[in-house]
mmCIF file as gemmi writes it, N, C-alpha and C atoms, coordinates in Angstrom:
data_model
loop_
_atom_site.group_PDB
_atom_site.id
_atom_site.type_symbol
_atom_site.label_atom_id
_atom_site.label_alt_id
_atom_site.label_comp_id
_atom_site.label_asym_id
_atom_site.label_entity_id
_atom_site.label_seq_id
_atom_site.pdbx_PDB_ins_code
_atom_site.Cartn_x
_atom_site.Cartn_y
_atom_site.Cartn_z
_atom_site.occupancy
_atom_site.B_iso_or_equiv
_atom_site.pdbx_formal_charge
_atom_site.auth_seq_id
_atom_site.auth_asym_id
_atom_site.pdbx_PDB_model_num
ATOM 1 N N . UNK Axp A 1 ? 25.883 -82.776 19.232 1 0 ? 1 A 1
ATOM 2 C CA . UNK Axp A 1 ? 25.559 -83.117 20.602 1 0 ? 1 A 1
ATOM 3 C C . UNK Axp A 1 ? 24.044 -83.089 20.761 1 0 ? 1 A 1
ATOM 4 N N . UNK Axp A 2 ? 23.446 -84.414 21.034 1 0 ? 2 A 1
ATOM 5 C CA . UNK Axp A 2 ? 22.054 -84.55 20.965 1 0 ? 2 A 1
ATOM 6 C C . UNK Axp A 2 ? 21.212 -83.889 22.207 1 0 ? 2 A 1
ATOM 7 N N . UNK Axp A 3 ? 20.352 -83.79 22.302 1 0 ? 3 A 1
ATOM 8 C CA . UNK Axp A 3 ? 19.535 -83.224 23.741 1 0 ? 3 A 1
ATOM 9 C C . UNK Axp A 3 ? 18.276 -83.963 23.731 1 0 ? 3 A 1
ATOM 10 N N . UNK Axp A 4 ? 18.325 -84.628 24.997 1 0 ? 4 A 1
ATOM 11 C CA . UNK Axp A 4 ? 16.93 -85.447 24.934 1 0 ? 4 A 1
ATOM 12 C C . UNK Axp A 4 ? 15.579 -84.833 24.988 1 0 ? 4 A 1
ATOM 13 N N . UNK Axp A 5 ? 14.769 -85.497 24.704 1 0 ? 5 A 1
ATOM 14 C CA . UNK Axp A 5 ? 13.017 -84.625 24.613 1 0 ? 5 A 1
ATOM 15 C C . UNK Axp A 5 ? 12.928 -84.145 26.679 1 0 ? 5 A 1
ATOM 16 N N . UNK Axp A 6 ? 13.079 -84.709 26.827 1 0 ? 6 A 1
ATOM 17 C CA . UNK Axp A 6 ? 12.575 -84.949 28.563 1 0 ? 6 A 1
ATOM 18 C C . UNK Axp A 6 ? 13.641 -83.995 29.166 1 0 ? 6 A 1
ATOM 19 N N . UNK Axp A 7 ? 14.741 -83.851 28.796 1 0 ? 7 A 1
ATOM 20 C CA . UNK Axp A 7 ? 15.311 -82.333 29.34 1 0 ? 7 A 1
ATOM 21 C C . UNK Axp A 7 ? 14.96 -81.052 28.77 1 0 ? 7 A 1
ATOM 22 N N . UNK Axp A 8 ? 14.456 -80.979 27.764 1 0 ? 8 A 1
ATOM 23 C CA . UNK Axp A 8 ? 13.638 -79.951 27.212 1 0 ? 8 A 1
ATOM 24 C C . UNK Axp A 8 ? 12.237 -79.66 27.793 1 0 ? 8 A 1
ATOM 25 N N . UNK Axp A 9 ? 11.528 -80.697 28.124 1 0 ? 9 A 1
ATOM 26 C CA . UNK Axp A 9 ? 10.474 -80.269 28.945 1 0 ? 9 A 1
ATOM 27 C C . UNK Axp A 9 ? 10.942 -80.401 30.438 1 0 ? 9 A 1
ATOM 28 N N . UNK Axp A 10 ? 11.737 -80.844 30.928 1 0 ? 10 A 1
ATOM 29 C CA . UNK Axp A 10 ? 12.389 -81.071 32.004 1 0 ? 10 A 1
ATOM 30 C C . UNK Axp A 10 ? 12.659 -78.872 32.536 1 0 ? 10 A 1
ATOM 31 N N . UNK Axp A 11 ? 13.34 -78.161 31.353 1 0 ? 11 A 1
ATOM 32 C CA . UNK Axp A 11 ? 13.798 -76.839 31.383 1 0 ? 11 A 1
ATOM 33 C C . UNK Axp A 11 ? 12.242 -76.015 31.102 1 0 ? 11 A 1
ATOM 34 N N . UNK Axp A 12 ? 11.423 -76.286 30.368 1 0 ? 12 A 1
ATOM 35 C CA . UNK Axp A 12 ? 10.502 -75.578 29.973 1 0 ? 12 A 1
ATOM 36 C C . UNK Axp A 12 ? 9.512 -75.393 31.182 1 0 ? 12 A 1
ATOM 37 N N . UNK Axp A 13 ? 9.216 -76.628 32.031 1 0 ? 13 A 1
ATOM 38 C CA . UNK Axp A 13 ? 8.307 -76.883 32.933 1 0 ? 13 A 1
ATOM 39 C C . UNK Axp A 13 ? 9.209 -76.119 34.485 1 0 ? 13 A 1
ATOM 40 N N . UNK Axp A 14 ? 10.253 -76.238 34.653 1 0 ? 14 A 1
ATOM 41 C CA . UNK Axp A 14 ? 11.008 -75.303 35.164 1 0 ? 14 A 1
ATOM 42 C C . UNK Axp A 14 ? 10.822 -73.968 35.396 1 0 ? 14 A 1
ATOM 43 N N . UNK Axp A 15 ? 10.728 -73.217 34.603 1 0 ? 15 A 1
ATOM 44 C CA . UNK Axp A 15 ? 10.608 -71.807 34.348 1 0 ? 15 A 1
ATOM 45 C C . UNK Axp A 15 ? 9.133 -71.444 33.771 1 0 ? 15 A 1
ATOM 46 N N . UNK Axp A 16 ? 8.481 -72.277 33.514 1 0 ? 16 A 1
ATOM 47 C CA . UNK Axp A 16 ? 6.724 -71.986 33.589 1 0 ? 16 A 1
ATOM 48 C C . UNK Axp A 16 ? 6.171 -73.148 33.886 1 0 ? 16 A 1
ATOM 49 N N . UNK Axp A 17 ? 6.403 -73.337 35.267 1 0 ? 17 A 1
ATOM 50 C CA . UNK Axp A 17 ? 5.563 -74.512 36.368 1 0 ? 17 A 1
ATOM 51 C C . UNK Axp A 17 ? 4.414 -75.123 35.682 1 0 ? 17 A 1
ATOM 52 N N . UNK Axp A 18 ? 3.339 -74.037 35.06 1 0 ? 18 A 1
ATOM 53 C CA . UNK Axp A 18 ? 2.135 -74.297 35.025 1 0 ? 18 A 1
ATOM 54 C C . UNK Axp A 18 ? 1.856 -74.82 33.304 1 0 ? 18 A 1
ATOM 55 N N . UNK Axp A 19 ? 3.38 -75.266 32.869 1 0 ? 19 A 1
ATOM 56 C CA . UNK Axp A 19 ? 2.72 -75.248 31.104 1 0 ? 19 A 1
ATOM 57 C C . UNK Axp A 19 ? 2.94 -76.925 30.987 1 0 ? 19 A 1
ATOM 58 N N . UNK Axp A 20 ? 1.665 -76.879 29.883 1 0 ? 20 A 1
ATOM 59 C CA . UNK Axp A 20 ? 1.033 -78.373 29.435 1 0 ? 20 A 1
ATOM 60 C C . UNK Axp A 20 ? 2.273 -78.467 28.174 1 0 ? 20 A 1
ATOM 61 N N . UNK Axp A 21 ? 3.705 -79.433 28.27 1 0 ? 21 A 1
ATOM 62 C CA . UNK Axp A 21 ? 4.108 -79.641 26.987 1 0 ? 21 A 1
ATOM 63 C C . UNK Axp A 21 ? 4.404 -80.707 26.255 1 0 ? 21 A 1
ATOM 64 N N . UNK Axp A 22 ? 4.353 -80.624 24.979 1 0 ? 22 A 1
ATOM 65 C CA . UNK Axp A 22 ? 4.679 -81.92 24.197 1 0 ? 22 A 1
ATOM 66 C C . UNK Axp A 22 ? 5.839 -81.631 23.354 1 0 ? 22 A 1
ATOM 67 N N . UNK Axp A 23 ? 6.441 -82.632 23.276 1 0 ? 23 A 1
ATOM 68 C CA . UNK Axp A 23 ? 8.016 -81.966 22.626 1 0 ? 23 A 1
ATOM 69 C C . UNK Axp A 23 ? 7.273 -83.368 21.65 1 0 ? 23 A 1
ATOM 70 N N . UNK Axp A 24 ? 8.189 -83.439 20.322 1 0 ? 24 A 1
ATOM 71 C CA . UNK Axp A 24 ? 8.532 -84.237 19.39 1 0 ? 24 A 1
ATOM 72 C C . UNK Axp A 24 ? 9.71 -84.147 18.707 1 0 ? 24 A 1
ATOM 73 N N . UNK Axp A 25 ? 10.48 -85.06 18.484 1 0 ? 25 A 1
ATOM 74 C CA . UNK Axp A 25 ? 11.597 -85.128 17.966 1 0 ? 25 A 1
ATOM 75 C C . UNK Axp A 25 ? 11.369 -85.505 16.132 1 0 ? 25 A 1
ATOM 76 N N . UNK Axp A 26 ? 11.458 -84.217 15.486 1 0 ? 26 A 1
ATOM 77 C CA . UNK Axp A 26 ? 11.171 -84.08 14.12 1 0 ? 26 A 1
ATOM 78 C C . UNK Axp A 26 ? 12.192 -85.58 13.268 1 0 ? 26 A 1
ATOM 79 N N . UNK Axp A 27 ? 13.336 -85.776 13.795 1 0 ? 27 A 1
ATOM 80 C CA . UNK Axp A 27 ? 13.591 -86.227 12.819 1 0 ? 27 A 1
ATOM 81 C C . UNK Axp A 27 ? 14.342 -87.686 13.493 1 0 ? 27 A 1
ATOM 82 N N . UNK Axp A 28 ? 14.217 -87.855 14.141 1 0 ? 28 A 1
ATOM 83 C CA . UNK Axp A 28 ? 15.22 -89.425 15.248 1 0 ? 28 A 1
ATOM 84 C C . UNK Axp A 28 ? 16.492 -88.988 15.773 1 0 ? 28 A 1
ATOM 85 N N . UNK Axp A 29 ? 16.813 -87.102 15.502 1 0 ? 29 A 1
ATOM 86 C CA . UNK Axp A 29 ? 18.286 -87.191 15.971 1 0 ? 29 A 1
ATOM 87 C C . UNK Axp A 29 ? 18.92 -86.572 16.65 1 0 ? 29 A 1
ATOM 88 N N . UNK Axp A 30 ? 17.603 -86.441 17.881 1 0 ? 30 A 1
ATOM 89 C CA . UNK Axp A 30 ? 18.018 -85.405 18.947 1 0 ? 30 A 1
ATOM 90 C C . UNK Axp A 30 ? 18.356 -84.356 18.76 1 0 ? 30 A 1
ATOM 91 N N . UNK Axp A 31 ? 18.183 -83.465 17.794 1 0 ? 31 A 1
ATOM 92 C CA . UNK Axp A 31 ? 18.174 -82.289 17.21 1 0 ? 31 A 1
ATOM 93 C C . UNK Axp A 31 ? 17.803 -81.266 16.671 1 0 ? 31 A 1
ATOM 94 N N . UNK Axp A 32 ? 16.544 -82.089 16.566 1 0 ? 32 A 1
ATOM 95 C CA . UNK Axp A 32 ? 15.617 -81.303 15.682 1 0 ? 32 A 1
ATOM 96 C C . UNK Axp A 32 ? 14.373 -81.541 16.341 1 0 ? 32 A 1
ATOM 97 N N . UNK Axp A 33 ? 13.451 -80.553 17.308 1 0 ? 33 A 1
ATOM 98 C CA . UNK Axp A 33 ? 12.27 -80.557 17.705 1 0 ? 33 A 1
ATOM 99 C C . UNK Axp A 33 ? 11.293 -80.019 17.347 1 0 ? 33 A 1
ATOM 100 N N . UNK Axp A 34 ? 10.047 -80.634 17.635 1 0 ? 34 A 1
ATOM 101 C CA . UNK Axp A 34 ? 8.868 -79.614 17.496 1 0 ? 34 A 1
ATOM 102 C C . UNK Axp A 34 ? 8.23 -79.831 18.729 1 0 ? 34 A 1
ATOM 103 N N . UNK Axp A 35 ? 7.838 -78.332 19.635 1 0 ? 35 A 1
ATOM 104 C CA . UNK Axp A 35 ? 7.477 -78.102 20.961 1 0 ? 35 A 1
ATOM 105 C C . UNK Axp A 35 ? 5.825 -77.532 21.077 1 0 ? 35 A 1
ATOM 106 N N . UNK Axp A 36 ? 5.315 -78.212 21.732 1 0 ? 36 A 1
ATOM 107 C CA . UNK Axp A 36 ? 4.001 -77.542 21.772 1 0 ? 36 A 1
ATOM 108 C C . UNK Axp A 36 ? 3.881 -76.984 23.332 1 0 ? 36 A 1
ATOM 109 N N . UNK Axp A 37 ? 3.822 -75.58 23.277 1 0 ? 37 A 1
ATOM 110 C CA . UNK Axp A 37 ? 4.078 -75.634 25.3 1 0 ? 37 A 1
ATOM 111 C C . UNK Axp A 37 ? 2.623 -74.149 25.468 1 0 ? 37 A 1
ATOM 112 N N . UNK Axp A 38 ? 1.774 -74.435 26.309 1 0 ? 38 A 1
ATOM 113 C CA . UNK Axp A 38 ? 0.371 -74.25 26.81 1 0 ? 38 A 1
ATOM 114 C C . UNK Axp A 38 ? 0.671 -73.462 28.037 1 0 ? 38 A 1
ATOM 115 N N . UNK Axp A 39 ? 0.602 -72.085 28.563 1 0 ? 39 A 1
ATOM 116 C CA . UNK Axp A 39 ? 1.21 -71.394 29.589 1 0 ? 39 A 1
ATOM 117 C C . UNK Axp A 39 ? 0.164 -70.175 29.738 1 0 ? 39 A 1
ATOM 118 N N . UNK Axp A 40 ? -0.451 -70.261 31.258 1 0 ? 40 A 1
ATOM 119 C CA . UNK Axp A 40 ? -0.855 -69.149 31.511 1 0 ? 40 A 1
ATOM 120 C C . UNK Axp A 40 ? -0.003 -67.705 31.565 1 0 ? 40 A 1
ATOM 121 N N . UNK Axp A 41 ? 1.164 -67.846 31.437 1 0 ? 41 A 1
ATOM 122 C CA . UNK Axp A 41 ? 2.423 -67.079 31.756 1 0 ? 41 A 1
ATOM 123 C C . UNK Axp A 41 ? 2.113 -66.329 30.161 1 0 ? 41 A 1
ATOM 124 N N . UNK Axp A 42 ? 1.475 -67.041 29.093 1 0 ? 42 A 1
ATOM 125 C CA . UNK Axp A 42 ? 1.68 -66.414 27.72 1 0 ? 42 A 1
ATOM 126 C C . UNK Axp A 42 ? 0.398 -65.513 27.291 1 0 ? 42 A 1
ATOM 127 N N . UNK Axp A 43 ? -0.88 -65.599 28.328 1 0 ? 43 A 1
ATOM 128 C CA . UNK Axp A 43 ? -1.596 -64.707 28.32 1 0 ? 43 A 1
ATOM 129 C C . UNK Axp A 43 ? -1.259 -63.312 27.44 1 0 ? 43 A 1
ATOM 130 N N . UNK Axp A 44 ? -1.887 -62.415 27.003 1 0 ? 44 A 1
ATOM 131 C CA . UNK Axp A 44 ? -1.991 -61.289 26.79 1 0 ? 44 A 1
ATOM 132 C C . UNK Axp A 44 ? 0.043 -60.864 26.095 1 0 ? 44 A 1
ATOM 133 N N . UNK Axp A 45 ? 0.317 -61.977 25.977 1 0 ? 45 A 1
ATOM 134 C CA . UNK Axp A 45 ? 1.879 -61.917 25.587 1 0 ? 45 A 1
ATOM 135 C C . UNK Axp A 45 ? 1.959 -61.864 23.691 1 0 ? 45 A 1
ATOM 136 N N . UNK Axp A 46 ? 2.555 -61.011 22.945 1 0 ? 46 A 1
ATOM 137 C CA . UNK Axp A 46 ? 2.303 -61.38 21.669 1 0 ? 46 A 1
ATOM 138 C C . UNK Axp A 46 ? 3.42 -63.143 21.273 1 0 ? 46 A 1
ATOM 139 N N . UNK Axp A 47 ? 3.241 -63.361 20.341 1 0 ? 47 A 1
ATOM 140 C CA . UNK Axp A 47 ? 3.576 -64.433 19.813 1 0 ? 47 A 1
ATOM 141 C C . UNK Axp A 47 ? 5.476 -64.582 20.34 1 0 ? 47 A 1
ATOM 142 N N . UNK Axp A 48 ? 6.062 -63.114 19.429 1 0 ? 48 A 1
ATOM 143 C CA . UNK Axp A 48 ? 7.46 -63.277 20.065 1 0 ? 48 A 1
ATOM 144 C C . UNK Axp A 48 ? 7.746 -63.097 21.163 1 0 ? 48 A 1
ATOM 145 N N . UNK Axp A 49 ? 6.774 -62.537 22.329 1 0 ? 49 A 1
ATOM 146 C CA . UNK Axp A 49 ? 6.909 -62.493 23.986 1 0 ? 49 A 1
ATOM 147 C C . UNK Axp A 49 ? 7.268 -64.015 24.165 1 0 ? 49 A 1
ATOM 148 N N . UNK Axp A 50 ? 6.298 -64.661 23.587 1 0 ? 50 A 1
ATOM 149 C CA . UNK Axp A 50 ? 5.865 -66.147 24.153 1 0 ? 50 A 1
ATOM 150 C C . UNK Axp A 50 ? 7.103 -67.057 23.557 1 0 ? 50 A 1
ATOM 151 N N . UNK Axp A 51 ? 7.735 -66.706 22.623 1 0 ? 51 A 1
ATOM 152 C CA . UNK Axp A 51 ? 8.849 -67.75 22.504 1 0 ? 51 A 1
ATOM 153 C C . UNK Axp A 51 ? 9.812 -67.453 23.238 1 0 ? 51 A 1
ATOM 154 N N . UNK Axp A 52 ? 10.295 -65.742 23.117 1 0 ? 52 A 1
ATOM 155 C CA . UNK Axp A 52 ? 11.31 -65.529 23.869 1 0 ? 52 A 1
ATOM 156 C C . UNK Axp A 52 ? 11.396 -65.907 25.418 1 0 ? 52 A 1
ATOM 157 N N . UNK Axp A 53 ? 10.104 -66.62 26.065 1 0 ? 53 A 1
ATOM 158 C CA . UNK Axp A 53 ? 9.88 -67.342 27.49 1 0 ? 53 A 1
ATOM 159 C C . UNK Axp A 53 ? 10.722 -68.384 27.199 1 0 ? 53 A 1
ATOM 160 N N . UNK Axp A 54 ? 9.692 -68.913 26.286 1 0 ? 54 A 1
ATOM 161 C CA . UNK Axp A 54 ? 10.238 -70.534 26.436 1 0 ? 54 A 1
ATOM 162 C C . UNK Axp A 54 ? 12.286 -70.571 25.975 1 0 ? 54 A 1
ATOM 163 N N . UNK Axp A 55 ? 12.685 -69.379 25.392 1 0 ? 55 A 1
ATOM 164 C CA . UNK Axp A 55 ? 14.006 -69.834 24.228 1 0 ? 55 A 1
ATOM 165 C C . UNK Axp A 55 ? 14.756 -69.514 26.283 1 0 ? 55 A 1
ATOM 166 N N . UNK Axp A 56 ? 14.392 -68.757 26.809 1 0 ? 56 A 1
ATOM 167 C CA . UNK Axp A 56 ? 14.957 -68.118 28.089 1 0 ? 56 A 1
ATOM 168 C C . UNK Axp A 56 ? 15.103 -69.432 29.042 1 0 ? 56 A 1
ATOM 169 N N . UNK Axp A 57 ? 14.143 -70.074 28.922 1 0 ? 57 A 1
ATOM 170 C CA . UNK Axp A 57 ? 13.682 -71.396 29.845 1 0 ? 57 A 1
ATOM 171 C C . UNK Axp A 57 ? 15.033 -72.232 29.47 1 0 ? 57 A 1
ATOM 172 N N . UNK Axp A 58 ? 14.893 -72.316 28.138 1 0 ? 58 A 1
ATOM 173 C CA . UNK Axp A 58 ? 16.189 -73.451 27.231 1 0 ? 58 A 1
ATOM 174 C C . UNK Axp A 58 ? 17.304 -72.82 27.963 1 0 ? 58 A 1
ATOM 175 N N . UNK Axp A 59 ? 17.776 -71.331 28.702 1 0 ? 59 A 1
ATOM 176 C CA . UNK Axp A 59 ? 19.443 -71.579 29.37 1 0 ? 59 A 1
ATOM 177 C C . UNK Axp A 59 ? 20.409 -71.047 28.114 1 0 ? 59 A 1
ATOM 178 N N . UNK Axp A 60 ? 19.973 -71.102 27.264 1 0 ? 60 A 1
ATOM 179 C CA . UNK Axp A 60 ? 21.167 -70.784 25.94 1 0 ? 60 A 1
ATOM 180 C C . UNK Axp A 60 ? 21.483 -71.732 25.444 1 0 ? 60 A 1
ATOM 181 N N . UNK Axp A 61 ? 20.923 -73.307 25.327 1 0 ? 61 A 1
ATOM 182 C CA . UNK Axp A 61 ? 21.015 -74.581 24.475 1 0 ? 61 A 1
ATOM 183 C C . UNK Axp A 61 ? 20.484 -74.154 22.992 1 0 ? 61 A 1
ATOM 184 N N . UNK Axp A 62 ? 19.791 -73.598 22.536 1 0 ? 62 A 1
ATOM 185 C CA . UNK Axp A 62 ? 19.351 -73.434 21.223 1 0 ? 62 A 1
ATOM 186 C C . UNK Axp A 62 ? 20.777 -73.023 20.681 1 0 ? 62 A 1
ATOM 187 N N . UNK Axp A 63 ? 20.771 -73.04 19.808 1 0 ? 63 A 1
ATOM 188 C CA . UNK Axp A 63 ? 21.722 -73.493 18.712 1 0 ? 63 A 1
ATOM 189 C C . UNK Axp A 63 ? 23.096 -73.878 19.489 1 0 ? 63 A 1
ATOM 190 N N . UNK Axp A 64 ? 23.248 -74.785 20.139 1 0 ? 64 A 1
ATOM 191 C CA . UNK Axp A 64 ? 24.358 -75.441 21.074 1 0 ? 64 A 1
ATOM 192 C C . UNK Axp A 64 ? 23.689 -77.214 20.673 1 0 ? 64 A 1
ATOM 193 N N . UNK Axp A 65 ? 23.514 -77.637 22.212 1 0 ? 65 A 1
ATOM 194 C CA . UNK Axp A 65 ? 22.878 -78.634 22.019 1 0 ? 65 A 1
ATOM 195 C C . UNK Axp A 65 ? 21.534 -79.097 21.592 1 0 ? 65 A 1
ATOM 196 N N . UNK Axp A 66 ? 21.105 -77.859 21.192 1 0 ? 66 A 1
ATOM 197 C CA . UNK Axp A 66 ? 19.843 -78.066 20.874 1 0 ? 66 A 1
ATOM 198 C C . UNK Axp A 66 ? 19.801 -77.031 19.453 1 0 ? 66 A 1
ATOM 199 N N . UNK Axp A 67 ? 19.321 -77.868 18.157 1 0 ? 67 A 1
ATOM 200 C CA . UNK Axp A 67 ? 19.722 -77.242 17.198 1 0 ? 67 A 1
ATOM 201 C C . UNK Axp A 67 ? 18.628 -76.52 16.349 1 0 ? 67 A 1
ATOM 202 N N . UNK Axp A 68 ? 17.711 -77.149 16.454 1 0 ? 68 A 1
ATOM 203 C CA . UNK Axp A 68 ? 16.257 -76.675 16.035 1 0 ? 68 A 1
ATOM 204 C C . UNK Axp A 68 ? 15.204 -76.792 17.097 1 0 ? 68 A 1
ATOM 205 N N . UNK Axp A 69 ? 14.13 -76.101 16.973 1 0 ? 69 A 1
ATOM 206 C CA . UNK Axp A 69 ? 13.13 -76.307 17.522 1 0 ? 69 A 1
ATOM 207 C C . UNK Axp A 69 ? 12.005 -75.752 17.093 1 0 ? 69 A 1
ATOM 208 N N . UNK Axp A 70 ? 11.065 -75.917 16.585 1 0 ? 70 A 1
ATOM 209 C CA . UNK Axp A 70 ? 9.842 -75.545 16.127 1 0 ? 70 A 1
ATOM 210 C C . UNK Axp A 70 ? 8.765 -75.036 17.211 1 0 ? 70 A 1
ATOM 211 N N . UNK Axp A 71 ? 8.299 -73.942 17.607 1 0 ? 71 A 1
ATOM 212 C CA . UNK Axp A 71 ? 7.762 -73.824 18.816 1 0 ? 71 A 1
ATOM 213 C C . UNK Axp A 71 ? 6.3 -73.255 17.892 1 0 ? 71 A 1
ATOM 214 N N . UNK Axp A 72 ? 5.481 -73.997 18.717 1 0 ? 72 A 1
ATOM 215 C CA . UNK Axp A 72 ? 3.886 -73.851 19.125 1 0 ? 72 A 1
ATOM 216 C C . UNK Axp A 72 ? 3.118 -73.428 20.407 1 0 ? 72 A 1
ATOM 217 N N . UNK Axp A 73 ? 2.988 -71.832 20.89 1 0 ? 73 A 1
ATOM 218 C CA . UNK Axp A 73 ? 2.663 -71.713 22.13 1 0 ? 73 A 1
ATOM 219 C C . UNK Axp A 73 ? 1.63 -70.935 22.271 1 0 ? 73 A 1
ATOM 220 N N . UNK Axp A 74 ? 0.511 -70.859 23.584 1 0 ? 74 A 1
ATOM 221 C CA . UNK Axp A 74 ? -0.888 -70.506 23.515 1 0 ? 74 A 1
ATOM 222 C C . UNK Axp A 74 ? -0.942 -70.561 24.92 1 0 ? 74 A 1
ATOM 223 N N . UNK Axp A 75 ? -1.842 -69.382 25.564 1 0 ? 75 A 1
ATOM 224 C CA . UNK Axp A 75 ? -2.477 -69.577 26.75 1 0 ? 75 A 1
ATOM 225 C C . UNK Axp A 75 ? -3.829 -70.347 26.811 1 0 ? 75 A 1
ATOM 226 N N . UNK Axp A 76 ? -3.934 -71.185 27.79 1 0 ? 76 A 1
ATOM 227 C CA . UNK Axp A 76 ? -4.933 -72.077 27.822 1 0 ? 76 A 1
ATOM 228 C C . UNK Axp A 76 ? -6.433 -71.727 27.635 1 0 ? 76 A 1
């Protein structure tokens, strides 16, 4: 079950209003992403603070409809 790029930032931008993101779809098959997401929210957050935002944002789609994701995240 594929998940489009634009509901992924659609959920991410959701739950941190203020983040700059770029999704890419690693491989053509709706399944496999790589996320770049930019959040003042990730300030002073260590690395696994900052994913466990964004995996929280996703709702519980990671490993459902959403099967991979490669995450890249940084306060601005």
């Amino acid at each position: 079950m594929a998940m489009p790029a634009g509901e992924i930032e659609a959920l991410i931008k959701a739950a941190l209003p203020d983040a700059q993101v770029t999704i890419e779809d690693l491989a053509g098959d709706g399944d496999h992403y790589a996320a770049t997401v930019v959040s003042e929210a990730f300030r002073g957050r260590s690395r696994v603070q900052q994913h466990q935002l964004v995996y929280a944002a996703l709702q519980g789609r990671m490993g459902g409809a959403l099967h991979a994701l490669a995450l890249q995240t940084s306060a601005p």
